[in-house]
C-alpha positions in Angstrom: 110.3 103.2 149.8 110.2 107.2 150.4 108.5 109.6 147.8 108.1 113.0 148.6 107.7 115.8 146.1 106.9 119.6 146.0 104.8 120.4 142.9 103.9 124.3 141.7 100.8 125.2 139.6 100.7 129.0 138.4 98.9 130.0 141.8 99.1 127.0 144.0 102.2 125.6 145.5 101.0 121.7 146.2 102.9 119.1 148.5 102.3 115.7 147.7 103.6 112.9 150.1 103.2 109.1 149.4 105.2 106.4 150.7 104.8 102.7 150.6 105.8 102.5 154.3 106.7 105.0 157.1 103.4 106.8 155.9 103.9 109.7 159.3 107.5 110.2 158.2 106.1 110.9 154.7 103.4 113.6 156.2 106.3 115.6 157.9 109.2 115.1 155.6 106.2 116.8 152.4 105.6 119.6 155.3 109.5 120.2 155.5 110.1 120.1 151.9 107.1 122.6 151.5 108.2 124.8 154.0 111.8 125.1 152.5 110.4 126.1 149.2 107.3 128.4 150.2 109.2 129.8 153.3 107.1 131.1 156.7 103.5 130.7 155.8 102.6 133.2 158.2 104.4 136.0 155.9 102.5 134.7 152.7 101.3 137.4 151.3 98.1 135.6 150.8 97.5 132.5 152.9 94.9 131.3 151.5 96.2 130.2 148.7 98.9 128.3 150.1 97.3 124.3 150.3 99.3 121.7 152.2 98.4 118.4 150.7 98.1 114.8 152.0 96.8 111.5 151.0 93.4 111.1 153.4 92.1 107.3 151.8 92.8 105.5 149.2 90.5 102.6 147.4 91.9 99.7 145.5 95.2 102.2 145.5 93.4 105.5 144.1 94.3 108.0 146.2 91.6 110.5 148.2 93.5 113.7 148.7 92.7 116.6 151.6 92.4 118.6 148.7 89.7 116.6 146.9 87.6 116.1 150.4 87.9 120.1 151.0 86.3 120.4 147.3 83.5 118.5 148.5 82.5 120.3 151.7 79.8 123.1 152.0 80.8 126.5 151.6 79.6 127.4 155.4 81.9 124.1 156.1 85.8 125.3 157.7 88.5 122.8 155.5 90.4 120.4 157.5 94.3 121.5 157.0 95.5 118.6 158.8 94.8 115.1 159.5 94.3 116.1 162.7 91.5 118.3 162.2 89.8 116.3 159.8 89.5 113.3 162.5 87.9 116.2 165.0 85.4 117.0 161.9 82.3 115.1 161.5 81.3 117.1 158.4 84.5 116.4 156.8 84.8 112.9 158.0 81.2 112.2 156.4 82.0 113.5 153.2 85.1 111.7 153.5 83.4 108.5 153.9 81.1 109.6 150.9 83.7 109.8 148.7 85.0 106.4 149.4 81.8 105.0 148.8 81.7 106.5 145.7 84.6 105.3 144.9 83.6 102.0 145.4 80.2 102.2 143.7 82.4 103.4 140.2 84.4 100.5 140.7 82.3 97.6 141.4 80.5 98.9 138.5 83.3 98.7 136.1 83.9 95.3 137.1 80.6 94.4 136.7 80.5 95.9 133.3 77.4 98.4 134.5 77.2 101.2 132.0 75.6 104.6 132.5 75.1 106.4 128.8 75.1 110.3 128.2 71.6 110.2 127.2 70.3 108.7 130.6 72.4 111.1 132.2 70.5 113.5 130.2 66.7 111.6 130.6 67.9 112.5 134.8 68.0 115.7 134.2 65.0 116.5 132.3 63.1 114.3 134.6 64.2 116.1 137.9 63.9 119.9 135.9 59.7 118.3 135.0 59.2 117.3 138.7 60.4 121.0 140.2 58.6 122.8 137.2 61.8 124.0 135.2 63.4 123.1 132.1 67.1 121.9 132.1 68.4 125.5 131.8 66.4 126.4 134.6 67.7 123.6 136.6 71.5 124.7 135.4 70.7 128.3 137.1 69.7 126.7 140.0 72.8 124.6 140.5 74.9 127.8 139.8 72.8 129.8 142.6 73.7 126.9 145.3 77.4 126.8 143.7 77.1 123.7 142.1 78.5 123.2 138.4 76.6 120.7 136.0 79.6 118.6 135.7 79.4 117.9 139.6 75.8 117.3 138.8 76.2 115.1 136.2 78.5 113.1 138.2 76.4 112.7 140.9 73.4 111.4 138.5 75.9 108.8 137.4 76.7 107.4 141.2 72.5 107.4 141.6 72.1 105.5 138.4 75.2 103.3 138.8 73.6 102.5 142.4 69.9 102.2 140.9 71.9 99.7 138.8 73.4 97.7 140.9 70.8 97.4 143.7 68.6 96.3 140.4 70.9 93.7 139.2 71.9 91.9 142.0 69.6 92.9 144.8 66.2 92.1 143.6 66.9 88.9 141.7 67.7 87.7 145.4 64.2 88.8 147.4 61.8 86.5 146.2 59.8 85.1 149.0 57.5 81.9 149.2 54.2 80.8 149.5 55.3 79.5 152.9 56.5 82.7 154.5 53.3 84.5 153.2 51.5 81.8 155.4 53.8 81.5 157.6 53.4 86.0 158.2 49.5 85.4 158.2 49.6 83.0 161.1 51.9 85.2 162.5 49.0 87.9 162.1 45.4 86.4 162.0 43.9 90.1 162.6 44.8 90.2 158.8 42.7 87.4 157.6 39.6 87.5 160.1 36.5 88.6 158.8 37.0 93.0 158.6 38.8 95.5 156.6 42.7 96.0 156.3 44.5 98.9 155.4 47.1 100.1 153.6 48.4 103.4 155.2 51.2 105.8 154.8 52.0 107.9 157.7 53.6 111.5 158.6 54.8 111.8 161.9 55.8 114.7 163.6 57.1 114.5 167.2 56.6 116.9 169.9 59.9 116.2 171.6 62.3 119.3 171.3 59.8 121.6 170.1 56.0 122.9 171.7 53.2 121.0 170.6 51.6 124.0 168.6 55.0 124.0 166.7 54.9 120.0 165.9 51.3 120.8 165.1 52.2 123.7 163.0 55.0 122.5 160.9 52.7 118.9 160.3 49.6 121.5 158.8 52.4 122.7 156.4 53.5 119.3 155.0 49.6 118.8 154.4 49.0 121.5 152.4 52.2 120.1 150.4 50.5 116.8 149.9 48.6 116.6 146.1 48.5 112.8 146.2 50.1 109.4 147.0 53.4 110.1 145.3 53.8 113.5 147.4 52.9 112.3 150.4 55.1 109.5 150.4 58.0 111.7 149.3 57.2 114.2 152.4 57.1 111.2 154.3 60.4 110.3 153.3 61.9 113.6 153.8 60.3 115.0 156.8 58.1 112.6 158.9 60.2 111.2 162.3 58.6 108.1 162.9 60.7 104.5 161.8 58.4 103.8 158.6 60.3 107.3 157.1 62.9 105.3 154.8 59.8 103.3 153.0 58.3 106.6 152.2 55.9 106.8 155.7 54.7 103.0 154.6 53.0 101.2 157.2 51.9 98.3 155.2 48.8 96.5 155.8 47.2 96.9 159.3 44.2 95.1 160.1 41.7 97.6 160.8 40.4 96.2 164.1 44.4 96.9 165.4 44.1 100.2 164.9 43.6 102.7 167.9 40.4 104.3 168.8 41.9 107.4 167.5 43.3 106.2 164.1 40.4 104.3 163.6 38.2 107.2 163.5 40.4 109.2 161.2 40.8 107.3 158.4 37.6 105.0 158.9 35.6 107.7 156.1 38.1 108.1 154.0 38.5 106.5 150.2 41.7 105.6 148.7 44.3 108.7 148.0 42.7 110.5 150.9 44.4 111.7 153.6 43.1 112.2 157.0 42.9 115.0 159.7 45.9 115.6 161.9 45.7 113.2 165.0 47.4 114.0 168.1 49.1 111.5 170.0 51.4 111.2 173.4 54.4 111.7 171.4 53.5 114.0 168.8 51.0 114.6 165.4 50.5 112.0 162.8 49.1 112.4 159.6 47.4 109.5 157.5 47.2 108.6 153.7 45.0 105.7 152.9 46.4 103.7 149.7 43.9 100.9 149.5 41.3 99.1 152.1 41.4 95.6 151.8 38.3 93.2 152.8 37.9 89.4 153.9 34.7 86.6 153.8 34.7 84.0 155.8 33.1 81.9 152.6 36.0 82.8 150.6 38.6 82.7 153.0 41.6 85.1 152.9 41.8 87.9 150.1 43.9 87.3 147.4 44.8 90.9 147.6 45.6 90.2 151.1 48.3 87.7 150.0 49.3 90.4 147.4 50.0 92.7 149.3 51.5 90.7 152.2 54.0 89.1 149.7 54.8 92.5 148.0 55.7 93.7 152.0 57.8 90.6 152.7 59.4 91.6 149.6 60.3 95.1 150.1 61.6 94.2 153.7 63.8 91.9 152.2 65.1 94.0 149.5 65.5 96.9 151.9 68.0 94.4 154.4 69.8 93.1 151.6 70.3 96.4 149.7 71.5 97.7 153.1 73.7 94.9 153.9 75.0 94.7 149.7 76.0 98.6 149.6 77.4 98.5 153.7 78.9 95.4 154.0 79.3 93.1 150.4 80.7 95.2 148.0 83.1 96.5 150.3 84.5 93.3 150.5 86.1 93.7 146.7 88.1 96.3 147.3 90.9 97.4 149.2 90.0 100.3 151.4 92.7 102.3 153.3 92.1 105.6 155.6 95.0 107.4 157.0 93.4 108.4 160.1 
């Protein structure tokens, strides 16, 4: 089955080609009918509004059109007018496979019955206007200046609750961990539980690679003076530090002080909880380091029960962290019926 249309708005003549089968015949057949009713594009008399449309993806049926991705993509960003040039992309084909996922996210959600209300929509806002020291109409103005409507906004809050949601729902309530694998990790580590201090440190890690080391140095001094406190520094962490702990907010968990290097050890060996250290040079690059808590052991008492604690809470948030990936890569995909044309 062959459906090909031309479709006019009042500034915007807009080809729409689907087919059930024969999909490439369908692509050529909508630019033949469009080129037969707009005549030579070249002697438009303004080419840029002229907008050759195809079907790029579709999930569970719902179509993703070239006209939608093009929406999506950064102003400094040159729209794919083909499929062609979209596969060549890699800005486009990211947002492409953005959208999809958002797609997906909206859907498993309805199926799931997950529910995002107006006024937590609205709670978002407020919260992010507190944290950049703006009221919502601030935060509006802002939006406008990088080109962004509050609609689009709005919709985008929904996806981060709707995921928030999800990974809440049927994520955690599938990471406990056992008594037995918090022994079984403190065998696995008996630095933790010999007599001495362990820490819990965030890092920031700057590398030297691609840049002088003044320059790493530099730009590591200027995320320190950013730093006001634990929450800070693990949100720099997250956006800016290069070293693997980034995604858990520069977390490096407990470390048993004796495993620390000579270096390290004498940075943060002064330093009280919510302090942060002097920069520390290393063969790769600068490190920065935040000390959340300094855990002790006796050998009369045996291991810390904060030790346990915190060991536990780790296994935890490693577990969560493989099974959110795996549940929003791999899972929910699974439900739905996911189609790219390229």
């Amino acid at each position: 089955m062959l459906h090909c249309s031309v479709l006019f708005t009042a500034n915007w003549p807009y080809v729409w080609g689907t087919c059930m089968n024969h999909r490439p015949i369908c692509a050529v057949l909508a630019l033949f009918v469009f080129a037969a009713a707009c005549g030579n594009r070249a002697a438009a008399a303004n080419p840029s509004e002229v907008l050759v449309d195809v079907i790029v993806a579709s999930v569970n049926g719902q179509p993703i059109t070239l006209r939608e991705l093009a929406a999506r993509l950064p102003r400094e960003v040159a729209a794919p007018t083909s499929l062609t040039a979209l596969a060549a992309n890699y800005q486009a084909m990211q947002a492409l496979e953005a959208m999809i996922m958002e797609r997906v996210l909206l859907l498993e959600a309805e199926a799931r019955r997950v529910n995002v209300s107006d006024e937590e929509i609205a709670r978002y806002m407020e919260e992010v206007a507190t944290r950049n020291g703006m009221d919502v109409q601030g935060l509006t103005e802002a939006l406008a200046r990088e080109g962004k409507s509050v609609d689009q906004y709005k919709e985008q809050i929904k996806l981060d609750i709707v995921r928030s949601k999800l990974a809440s729902n049927y994520v955690k309530a599938t990471t406990n961990v056992t008594e037995e694998e918090v022994d079984r990790y403190l065998d696995e580590h008996p630095s933790l539980t010999s007599t001495g201090s362990s820490l819990k440190l965030r890092r920031i890690f700057i590398s030297s690679a691609g840049r002088s080391p003044e320059q790493a140095r530099q730009l590591l001094e200027s995320l320190r003076d950013q730093v006001t406190d634990t929450q800070s520094f693990a949100a720099i962490a997250a956006e800016h530090s290069e070293g693997p702990e980034k995604a858990d907010g520069g977390s490096l968990g407990l470390v048993a002080e004796k495993d620390l290097s000579p270096d390290v050890f004498d940075a943060v060996l002064s330093l009280e909880a919510g302090q942060i250290s002097e920069i520390v040079e290393g063969a790769s690059g600068y490190q920065l380091f935040l000390l959340e808590e300094r855990l002790g052991t006796t050998d009369t008492e045996g291991v810390d029960e904060r030790i346990r604690a915190e060991v536990k809470r780790e296994l935890q948030a490693r577990k969560f962290e493989a099974k959110l990936h795996s549940f929003f890569t791999s899972e929910i995909l699974k439900n739905h019926t996911i189609e790219k044309k390229i």
